[in-house]
GULO-486896 format. One line per field, with one value per residue: residue in three letters; z, y, x of N, C-alpha, C, O in turn. Coordinates in Angstrom, 3 decimals, always signed. Layout:
N
r <- ala,...
n_up <- Z,...
n_north <- Y,...
n_east <- X,...
ca_up <- Z,...
ca_north <- Y,...
ca_east <- X,...
c_up <- Z,...
c_north <- Y,...
c_east <- X,...
o_up <- Z,...
o_north <- Y,...
o_east <- X,...
***
This chain:
69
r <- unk,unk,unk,unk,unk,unk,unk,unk,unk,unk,unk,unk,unk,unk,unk,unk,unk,unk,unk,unk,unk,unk,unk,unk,unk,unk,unk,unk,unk,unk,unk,unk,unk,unk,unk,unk,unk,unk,unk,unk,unk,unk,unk,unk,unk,unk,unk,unk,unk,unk,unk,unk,unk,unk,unk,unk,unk,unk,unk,unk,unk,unk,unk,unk,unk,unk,unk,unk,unk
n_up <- +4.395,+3.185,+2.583,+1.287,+3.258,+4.650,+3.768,+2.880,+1.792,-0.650,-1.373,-3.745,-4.925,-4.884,-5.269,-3.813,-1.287,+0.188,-1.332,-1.236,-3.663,-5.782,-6.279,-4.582,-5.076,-5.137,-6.339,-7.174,-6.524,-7.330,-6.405,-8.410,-8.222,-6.193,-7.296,-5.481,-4.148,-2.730,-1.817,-2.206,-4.488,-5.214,-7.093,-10.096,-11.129,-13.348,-12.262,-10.322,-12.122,-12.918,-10.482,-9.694,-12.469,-11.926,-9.378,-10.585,-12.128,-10.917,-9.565,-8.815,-10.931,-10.245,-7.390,-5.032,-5.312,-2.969,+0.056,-0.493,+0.143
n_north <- -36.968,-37.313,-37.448,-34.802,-33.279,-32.283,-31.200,-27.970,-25.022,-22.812,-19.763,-16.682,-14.794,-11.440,-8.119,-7.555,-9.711,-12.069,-14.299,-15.381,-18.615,-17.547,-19.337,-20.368,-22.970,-25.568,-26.708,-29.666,-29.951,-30.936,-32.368,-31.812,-33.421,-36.533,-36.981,-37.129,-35.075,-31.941,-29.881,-27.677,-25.457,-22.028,-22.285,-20.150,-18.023,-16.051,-13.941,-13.610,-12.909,-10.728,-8.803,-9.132,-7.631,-5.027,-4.496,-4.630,-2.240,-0.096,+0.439,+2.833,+3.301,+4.873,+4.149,+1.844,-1.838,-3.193,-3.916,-4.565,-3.966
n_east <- +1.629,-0.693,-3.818,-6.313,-7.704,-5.979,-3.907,-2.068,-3.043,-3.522,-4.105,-4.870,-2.501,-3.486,-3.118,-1.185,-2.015,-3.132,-5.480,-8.494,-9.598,-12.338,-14.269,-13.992,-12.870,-9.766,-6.890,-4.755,-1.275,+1.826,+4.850,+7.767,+9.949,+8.878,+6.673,+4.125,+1.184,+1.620,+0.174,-2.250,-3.446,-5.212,-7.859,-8.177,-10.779,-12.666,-13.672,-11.483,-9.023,-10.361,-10.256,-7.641,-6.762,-8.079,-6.104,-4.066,-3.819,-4.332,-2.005,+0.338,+3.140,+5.287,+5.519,+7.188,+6.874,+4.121,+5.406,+7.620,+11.387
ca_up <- +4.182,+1.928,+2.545,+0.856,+4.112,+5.651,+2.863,+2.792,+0.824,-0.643,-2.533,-5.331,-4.546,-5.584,-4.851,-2.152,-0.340,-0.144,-1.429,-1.288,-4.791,-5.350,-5.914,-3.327,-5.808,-5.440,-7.706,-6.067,-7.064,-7.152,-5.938,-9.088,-7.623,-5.658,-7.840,-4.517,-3.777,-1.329,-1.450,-2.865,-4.966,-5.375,-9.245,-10.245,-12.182,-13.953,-11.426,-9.967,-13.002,-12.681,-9.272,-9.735,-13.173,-11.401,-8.731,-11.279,-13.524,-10.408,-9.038,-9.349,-10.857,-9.156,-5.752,-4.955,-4.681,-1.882,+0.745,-0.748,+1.318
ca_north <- -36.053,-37.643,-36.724,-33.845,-32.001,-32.490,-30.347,-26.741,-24.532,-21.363,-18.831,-16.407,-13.571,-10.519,-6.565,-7.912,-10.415,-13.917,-14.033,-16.651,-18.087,-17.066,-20.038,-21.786,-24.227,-25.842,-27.838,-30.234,-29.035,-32.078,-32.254,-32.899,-35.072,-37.447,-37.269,-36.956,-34.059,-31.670,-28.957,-26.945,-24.037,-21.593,-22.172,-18.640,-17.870,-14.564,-12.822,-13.761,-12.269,-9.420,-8.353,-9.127,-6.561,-4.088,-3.964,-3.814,-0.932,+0.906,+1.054,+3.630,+3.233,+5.805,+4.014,+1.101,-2.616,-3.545,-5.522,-4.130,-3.082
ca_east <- +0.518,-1.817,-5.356,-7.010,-7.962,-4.282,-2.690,-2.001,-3.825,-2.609,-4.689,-4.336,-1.682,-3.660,-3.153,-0.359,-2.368,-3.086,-6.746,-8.993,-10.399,-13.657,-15.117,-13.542,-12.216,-8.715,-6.379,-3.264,+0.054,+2.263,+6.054,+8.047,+10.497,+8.324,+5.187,+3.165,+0.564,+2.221,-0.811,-3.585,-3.606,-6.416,-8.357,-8.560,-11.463,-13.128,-13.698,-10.102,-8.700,-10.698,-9.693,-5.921,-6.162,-8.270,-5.270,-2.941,-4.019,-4.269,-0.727,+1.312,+4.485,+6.260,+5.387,+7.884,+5.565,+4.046,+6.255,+9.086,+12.440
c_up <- +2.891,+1.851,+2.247,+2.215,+5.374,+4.792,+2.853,+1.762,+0.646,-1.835,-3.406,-4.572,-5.572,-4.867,-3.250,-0.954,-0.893,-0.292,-1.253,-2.588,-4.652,-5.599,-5.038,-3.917,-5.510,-6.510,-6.515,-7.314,-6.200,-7.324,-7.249,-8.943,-7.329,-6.318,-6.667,-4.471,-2.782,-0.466,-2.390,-3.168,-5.508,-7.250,-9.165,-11.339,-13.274,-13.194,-10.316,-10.781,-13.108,-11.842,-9.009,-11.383,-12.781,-10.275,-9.646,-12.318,-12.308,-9.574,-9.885,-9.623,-10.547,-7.722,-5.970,-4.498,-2.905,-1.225,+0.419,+0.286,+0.624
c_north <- -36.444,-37.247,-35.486,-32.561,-32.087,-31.444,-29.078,-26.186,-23.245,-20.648,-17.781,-14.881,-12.162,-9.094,-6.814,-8.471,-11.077,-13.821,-15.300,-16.870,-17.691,-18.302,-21.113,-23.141,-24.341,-26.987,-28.491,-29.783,-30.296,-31.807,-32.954,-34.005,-36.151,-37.734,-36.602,-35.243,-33.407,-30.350,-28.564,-25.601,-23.496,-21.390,-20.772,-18.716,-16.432,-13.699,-12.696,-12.772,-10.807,-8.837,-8.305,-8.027,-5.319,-3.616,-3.815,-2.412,+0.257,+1.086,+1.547,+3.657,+3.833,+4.760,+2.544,-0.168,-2.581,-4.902,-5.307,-3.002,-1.800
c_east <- -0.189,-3.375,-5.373,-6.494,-6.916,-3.585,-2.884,-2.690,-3.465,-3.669,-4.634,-3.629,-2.426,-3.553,-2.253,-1.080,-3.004,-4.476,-7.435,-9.604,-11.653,-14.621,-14.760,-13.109,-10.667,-7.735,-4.920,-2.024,+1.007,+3.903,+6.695,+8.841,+9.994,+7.071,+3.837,+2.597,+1.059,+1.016,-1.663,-3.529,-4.810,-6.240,-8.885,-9.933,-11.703,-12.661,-12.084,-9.511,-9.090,-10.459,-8.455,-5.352,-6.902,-7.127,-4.298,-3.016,-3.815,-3.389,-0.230,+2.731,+5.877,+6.542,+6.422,+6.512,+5.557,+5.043,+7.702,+10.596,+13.183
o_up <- +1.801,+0.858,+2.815,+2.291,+6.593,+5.288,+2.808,+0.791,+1.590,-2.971,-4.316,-3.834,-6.709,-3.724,-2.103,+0.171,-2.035,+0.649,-1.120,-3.071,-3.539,-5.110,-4.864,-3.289,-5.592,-7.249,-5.532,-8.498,-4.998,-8.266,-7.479,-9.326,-8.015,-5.936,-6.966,-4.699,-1.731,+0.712,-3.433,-2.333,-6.209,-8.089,-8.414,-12.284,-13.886,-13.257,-9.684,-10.252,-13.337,-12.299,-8.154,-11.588,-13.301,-10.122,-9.540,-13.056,-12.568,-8.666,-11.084,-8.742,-10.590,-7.155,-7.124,-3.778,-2.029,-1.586,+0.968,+0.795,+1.288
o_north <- -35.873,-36.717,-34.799,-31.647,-31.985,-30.859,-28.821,-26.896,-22.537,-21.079,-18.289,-14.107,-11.901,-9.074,-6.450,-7.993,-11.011,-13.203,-16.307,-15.893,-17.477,-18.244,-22.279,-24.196,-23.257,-27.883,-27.989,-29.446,-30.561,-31.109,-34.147,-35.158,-37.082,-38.695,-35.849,-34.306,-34.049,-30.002,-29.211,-24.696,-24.220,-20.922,-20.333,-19.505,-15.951,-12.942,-11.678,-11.665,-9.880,-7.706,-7.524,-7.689,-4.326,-2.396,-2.808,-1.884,+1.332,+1.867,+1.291,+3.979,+3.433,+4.678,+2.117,+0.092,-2.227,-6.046,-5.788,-1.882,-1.090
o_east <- -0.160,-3.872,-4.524,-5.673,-7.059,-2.622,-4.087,-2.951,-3.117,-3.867,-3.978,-4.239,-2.033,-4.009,-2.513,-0.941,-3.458,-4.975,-6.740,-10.176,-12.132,-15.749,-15.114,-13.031,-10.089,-8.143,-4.375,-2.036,+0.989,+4.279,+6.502,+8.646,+10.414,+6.403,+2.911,+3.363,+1.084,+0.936,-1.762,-3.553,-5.517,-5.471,-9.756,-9.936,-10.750,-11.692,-11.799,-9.415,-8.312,-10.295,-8.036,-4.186,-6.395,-7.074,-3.598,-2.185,-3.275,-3.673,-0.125,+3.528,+7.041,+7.632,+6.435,+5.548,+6.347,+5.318,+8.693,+10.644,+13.938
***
């Protein structure tokens, strides 16, 4: 799996779900063993940041997270 648009792509875990970045930018995220590229992680930006501390200010810490057993 060497080409770009062969590799997985994973985007920014915010407010319990997989988001996409917002500018649609990714970065490769490289296997340290082998050196090789194994995928693509979403480049967070501002407004990333801003949307992942607007969900956090507004859970309640009473409530158990999301996804949780």
């Amino acid at each position: 799996m060497s080409r770009v648009e062969e590799l997985p792509k994973y985007g920014n875990y915010i407010d319990g779900a997989n988001v996409l970045p917002a500018s649609n930018e990714y970065l490769p995220t490289e296997n340290p063993y082998t050196g090789k590229v194994w995928a693509l992680i979403g480049r967070g930006n501002v407004s990333d940041i801003a949307a992942a501390v607007g969900a956090a200010l507004d859970v309640d810490p009473a409530e158990p997270p999301r996804g949780a057993r």
